[in-house]
SEDO-743230 format. One record per residue (C-alpha): residue number from 1; x, y, z; residue in one letter. Coordinates in nm, 3 decimals. Last residue first. Layout:
! residues N
SITE; n; xx; yy; zz; res
SITE; NUM; X; Y; Z; A
...
! end
This chain:
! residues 87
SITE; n; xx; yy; zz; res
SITE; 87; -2.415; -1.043; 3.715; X
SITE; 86; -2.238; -0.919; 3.381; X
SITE; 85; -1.930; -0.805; 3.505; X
SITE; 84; -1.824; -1.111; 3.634; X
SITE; 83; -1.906; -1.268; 3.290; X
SITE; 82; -1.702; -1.054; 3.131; X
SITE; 81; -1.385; -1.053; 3.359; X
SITE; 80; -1.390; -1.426; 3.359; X
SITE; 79; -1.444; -1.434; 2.970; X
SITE; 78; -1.165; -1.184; 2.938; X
SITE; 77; -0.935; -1.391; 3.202; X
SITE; 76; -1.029; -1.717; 2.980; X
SITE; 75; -0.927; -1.521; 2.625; X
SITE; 74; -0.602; -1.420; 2.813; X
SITE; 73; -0.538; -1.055; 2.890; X
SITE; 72; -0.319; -0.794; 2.662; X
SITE; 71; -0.211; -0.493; 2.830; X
SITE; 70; -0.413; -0.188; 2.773; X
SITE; 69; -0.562; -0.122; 3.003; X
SITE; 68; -0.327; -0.143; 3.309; X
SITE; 67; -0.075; 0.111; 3.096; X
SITE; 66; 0.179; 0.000; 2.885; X
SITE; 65; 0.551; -0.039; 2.980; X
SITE; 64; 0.569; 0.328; 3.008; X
SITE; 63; 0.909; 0.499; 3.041; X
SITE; 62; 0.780; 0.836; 2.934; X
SITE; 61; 0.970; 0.812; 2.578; X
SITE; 60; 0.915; 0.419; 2.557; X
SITE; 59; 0.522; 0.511; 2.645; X
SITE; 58; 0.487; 0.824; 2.440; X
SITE; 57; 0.658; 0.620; 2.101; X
SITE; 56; 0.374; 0.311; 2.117; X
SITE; 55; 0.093; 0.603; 2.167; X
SITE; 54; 0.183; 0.780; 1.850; X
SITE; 53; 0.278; 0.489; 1.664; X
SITE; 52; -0.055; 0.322; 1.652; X
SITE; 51; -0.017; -0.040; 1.609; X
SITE; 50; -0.081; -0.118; 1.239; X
SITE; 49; -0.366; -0.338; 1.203; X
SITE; 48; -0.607; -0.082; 1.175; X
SITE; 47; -0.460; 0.052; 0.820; X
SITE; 46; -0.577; 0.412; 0.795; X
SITE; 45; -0.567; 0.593; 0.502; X
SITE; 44; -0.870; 0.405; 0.386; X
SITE; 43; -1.099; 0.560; 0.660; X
SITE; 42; -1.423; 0.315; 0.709; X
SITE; 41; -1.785; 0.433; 0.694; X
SITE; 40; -1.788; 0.269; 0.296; X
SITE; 39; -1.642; -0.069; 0.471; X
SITE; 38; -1.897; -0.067; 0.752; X
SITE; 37; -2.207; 0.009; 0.507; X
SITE; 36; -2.065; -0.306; 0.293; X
SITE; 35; -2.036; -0.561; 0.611; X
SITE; 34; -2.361; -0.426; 0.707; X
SITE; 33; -2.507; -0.512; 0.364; X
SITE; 32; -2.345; -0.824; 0.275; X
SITE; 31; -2.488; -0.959; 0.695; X
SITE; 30; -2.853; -0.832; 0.606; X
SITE; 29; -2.848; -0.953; 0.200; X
SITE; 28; -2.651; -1.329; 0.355; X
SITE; 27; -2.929; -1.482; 0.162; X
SITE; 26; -3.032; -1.294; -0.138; X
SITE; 25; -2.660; -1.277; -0.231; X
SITE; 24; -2.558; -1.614; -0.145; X
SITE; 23; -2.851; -1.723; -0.409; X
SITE; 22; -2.753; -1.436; -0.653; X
SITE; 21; -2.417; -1.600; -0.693; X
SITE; 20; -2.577; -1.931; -0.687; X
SITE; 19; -2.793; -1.851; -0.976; X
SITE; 18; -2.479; -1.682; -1.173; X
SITE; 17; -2.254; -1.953; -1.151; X
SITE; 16; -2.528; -2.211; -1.248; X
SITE; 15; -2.625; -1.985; -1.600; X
SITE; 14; -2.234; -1.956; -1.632; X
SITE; 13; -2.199; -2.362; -1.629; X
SITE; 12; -2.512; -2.414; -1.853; X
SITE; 11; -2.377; -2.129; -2.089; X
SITE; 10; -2.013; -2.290; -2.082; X
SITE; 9; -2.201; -2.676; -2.168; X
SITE; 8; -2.402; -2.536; -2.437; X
SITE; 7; -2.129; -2.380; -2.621; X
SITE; 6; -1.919; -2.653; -2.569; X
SITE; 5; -2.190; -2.851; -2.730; X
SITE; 4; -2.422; -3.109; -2.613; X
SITE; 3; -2.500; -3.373; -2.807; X
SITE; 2; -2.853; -3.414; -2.900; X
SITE; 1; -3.164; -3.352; -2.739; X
! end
């Protein structure tokens, strides 16, 4: 065969790049493609992990603390409340 080149070597290494790039591809295709129709349905202009200032200024302006719903629960409480729910 003779020695390999560095030639040969980077064309081995992309040739193995590429196969397991199309390897994740063709199996995660269902979970890519929701994940991809969910980003194009998305709205760039808004950022979901900012709080939304609208509802944050109404509460300190009524005197809100937050109404019942929305106050953050512990994971166990939202299992509880889940599972209660469910039967």
């Amino acid at each position: 065969m003779g020695k390999p080149t560095p030639v040969k070597q980077a064309a081995v290494v992309l040739g193995a790049l590429a196969f397991g790039w199309m390897a994740i591809e063709m199996a995660f295709k269902p979970l890519l493609d929701k994940a991809r129709s969910a980003m194009d349905n998305s709205d760039p202009d808004r950022d979901p992990d900012d709080i939304d200032s609208d509802v944050k200024t109404k509460d300190v302006v009524e005197g809100n603390k937050g109404s019942p719903d929305r106050k953050p629960i512990s994971y166990a409480d939202a299992v509880a409340k889940n599972t209660a729910g469910a039967s």
